[in-house]
C-alpha positions as CSV (number, residue, x, y, z in Angstrom):
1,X,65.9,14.8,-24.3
2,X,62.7,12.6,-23.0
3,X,60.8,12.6,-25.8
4,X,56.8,12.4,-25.4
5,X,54.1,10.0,-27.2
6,X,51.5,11.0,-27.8
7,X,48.0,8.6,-28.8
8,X,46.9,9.6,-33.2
9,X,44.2,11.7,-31.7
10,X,46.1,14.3,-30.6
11,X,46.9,15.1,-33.9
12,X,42.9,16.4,-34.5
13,X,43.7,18.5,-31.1
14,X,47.0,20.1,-32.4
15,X,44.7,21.2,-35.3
16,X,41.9,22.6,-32.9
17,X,44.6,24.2,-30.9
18,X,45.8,26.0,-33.9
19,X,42.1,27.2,-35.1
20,X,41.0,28.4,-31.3
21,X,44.7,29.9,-30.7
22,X,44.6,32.0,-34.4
23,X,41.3,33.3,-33.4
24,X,42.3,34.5,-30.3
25,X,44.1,37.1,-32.1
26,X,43.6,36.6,-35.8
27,X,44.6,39.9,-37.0
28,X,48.1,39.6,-34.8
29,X,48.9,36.6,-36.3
30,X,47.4,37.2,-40.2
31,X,49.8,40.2,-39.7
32,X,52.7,38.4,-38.8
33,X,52.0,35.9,-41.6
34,X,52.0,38.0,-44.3
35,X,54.7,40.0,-42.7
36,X,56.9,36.7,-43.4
37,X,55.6,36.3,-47.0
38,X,56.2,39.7,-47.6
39,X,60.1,39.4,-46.6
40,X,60.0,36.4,-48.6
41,X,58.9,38.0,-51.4
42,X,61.4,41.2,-51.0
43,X,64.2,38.2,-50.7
44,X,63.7,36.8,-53.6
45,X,63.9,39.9,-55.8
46,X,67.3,39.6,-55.0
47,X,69.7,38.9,-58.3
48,X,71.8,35.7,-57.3
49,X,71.4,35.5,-54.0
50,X,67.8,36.3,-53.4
51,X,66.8,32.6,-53.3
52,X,69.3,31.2,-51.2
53,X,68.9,34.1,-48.5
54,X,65.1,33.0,-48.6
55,X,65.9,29.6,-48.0
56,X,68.7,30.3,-45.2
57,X,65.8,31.8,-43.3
58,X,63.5,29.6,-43.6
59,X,63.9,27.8,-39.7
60,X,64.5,31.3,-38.1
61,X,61.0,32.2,-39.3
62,X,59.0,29.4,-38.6
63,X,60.4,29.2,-35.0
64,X,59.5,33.3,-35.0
65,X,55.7,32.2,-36.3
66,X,55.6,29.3,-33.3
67,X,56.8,32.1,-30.9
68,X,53.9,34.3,-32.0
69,X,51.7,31.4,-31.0
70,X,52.9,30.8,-28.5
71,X,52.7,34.3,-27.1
72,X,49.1,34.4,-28.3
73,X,48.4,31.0,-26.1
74,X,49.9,32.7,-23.0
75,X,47.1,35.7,-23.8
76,X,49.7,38.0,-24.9
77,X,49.8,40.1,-27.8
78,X,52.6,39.0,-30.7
79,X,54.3,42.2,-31.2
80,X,56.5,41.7,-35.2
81,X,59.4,41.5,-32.9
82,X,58.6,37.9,-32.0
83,X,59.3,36.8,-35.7
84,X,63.3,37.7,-35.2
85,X,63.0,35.9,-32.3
86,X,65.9,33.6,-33.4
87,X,68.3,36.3,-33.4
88,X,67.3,37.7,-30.1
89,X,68.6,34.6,-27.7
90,X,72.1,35.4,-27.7
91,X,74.6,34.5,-30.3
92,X,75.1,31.0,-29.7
93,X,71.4,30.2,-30.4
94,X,71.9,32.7,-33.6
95,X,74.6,31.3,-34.9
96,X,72.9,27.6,-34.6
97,X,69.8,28.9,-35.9
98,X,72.1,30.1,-39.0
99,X,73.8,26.6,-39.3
100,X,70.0,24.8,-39.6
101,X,69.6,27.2,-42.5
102,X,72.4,26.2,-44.0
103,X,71.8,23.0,-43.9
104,X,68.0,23.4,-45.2
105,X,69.5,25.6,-47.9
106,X,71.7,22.8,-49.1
107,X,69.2,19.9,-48.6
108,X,66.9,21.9,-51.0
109,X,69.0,22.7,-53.7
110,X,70.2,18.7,-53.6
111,X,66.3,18.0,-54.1
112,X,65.7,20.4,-56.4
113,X,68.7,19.7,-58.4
114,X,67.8,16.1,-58.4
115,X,64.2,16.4,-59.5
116,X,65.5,18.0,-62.3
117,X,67.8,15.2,-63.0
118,X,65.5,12.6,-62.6
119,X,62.5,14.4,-64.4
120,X,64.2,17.2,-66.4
121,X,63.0,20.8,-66.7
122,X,59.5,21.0,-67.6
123,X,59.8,23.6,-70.5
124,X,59.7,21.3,-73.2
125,X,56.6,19.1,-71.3
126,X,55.0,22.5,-71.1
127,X,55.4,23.2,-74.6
128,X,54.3,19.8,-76.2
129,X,50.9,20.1,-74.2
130,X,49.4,23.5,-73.7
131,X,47.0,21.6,-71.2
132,X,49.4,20.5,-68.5
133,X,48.3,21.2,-65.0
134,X,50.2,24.0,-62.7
135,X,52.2,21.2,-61.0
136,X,54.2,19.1,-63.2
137,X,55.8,16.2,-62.6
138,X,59.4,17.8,-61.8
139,X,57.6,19.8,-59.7
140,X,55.5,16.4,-58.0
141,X,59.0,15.3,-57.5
142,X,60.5,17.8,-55.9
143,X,58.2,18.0,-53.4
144,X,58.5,14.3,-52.6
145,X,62.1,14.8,-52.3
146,X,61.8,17.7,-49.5
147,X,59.7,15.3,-47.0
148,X,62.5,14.4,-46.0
149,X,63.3,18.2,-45.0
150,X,60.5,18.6,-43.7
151,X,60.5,16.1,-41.0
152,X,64.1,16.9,-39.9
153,X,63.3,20.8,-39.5
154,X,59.8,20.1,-38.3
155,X,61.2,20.1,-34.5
156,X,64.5,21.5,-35.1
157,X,64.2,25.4,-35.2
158,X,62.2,25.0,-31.4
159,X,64.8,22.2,-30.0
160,X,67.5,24.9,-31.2
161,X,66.4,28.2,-29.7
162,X,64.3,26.8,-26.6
163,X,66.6,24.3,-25.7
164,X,69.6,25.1,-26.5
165,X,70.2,21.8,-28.7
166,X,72.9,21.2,-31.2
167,X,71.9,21.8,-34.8
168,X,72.6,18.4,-36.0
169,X,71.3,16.8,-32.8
170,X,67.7,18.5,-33.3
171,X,67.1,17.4,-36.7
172,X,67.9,14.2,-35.6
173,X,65.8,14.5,-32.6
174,X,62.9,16.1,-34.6
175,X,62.9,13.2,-37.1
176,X,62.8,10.5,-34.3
177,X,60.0,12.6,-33.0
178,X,58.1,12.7,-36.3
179,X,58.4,8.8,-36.7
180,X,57.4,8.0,-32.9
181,X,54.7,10.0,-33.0
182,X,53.6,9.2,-37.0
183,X,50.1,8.1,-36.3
184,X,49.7,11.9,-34.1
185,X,51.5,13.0,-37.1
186,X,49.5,11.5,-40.1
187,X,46.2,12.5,-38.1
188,X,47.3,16.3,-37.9
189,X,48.0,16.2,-41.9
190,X,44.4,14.1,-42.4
191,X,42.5,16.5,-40.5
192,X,44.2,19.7,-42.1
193,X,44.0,18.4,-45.6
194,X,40.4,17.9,-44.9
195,X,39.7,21.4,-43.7
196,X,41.5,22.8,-47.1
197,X,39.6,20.8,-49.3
198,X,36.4,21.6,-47.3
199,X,36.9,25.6,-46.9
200,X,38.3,25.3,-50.7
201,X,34.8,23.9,-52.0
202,X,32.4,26.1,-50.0
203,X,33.8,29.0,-51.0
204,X,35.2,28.1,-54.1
205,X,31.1,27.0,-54.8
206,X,30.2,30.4,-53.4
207,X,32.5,32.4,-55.6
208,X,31.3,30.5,-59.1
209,X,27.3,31.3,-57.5
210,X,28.2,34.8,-57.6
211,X,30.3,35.2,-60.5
212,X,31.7,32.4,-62.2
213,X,35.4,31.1,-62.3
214,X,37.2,34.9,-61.6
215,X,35.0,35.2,-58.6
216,X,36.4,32.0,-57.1
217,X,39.9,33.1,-58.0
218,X,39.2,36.1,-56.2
219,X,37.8,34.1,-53.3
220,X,40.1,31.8,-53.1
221,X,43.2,33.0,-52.9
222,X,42.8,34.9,-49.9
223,X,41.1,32.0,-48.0
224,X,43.7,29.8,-48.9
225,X,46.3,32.3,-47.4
226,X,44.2,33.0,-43.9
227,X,44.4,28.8,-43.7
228,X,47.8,28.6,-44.7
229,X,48.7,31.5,-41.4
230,X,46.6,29.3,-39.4
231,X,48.2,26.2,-40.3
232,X,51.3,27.8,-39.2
233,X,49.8,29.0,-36.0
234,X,49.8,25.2,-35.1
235,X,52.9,24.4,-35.6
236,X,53.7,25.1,-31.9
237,X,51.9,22.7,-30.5
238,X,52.8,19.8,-32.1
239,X,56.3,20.7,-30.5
240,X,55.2,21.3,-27.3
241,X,53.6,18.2,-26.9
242,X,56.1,16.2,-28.5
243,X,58.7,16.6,-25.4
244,X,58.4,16.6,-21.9
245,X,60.8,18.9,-19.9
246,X,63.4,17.3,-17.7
247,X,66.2,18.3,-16.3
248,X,68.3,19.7,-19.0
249,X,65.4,21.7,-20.8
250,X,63.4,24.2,-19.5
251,X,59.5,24.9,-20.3
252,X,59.6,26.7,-23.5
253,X,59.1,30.3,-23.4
254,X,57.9,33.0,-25.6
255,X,60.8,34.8,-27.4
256,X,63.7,34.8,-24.4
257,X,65.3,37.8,-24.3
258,X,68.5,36.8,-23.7
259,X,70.6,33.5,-23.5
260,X,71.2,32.7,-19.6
261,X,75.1,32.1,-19.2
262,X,76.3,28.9,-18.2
């Protein structure tokens, strides 16, 4: 694996890449977004196993949204068959692809369960003080306790199904590319959480102009969901540039049909 560094400013060009790429084809890929929240959505309904079926797909569909990008950067149209692209390599890739959602199932229960040790369940929080915010501290934790996660499977799903890598290999090799790369990194996160809270305020501003505080809900949520797709959308590129081909991995392509035999 050659790995690639890459100077901080890159990160502001993985974000422009993202934006320029999504609108390119903005309905294809708002499409394919939702398509993914909708599944998520239809997962969870699930009794019992709803959750953990969510979670187990988790890598298979972020590496389908990056494959949607990445069709849509070759000038191709994302069909909704690119978002099972995981399952459409072969078996060996599938079957890998289903151990990395194993392992992100399991990683997220252990930081969910140990938020809830650390900061207990916020019922009786919620209940002392009608005037808690949305995000309590239980929740604040949890999400600290899924970076970790995050920057394992950030790489992983691509290293898996575009190169063939071992499941346990690519996390590692997606955290070593996270951490070599951190200033690239903490610029991409800097420039999108600016965008957010800029887009948020103009139209949150607009909505309350027009109508007051239900107006901005309206607003809002919608905008927030169009950013969140194209957020996604740049995913791919922080992976492409991350590693250089060599050798023993190929140029990543768009959704390969079908594993090439040995």
């Amino acid at each position: 694996m050659k790995l690639n560094i890459v100077p901080a400013r890159t990160g502001f060009v993985w974000v422009k890449l993202g934006m320029r790429t999504f609108l390119k084809q903005p309905l294809a890929l708002t499409g394919l977004f939702f398509m993914y929240m909708a599944g998520v959505l239809v997962l969870s309904q699930l009794p019992f196993v709803g959750s953990v079926l969510g979670a187990m797909l988790v890598p298979a569909a972020t590496l389908g949204l990056m494959a949607a990008t990445a069709e849509a950067a070759s000038g191709r149209f994302p069909m909704p068959s690119v978002l099972i692209s995981a399952f459409r390599a072969g078996r060996q890739r599938a079957r890998a692809m289903l151990v990395l959602g194993a392992i992100y199932t399991v990683g997220s229960m252990l930081a969910t369960l140990l938020a809830s040790a650390l900061v207990g369940e916020p019922g009786a929080a919620v209940a002392a003080d009608s005037q808690s915010p949305p995000l309590d501290a239980r929740s604040l934790v949890a999400l600290v306790l899924h970076t970790p996660l995050v920057i394992l499977f950030w790489h992983s799903p691509a290293l898996v199904h575009w190169h063939g890598i071992a499941p346990v290999k690519s996390l590692f090799f997606s955290a070593v590319a996270c951490f070599r790369n951190l200033g690239a990194m903490l610029m991409y996160a800097v420039t999108w959480l600016g965008v957010f809270v800029v887009v948020a305020f103009v139209f949150s501003s607009v909505g309350m102009m027009l109508g007051g505080v239900a107006v901005a809900r309206s607003v809002m949520l919608p905008t927030v969901l169009l950013l969140v797709a194209m957020f996604s959308t740049s995913l791919y590129f922080t992976f492409r540039d991350s590693f250089d081909p060599d050798d023993e991995l190929a140029e990543p392509q768009p959704a390969p049909p079908e594993e090439s035999a040995p």
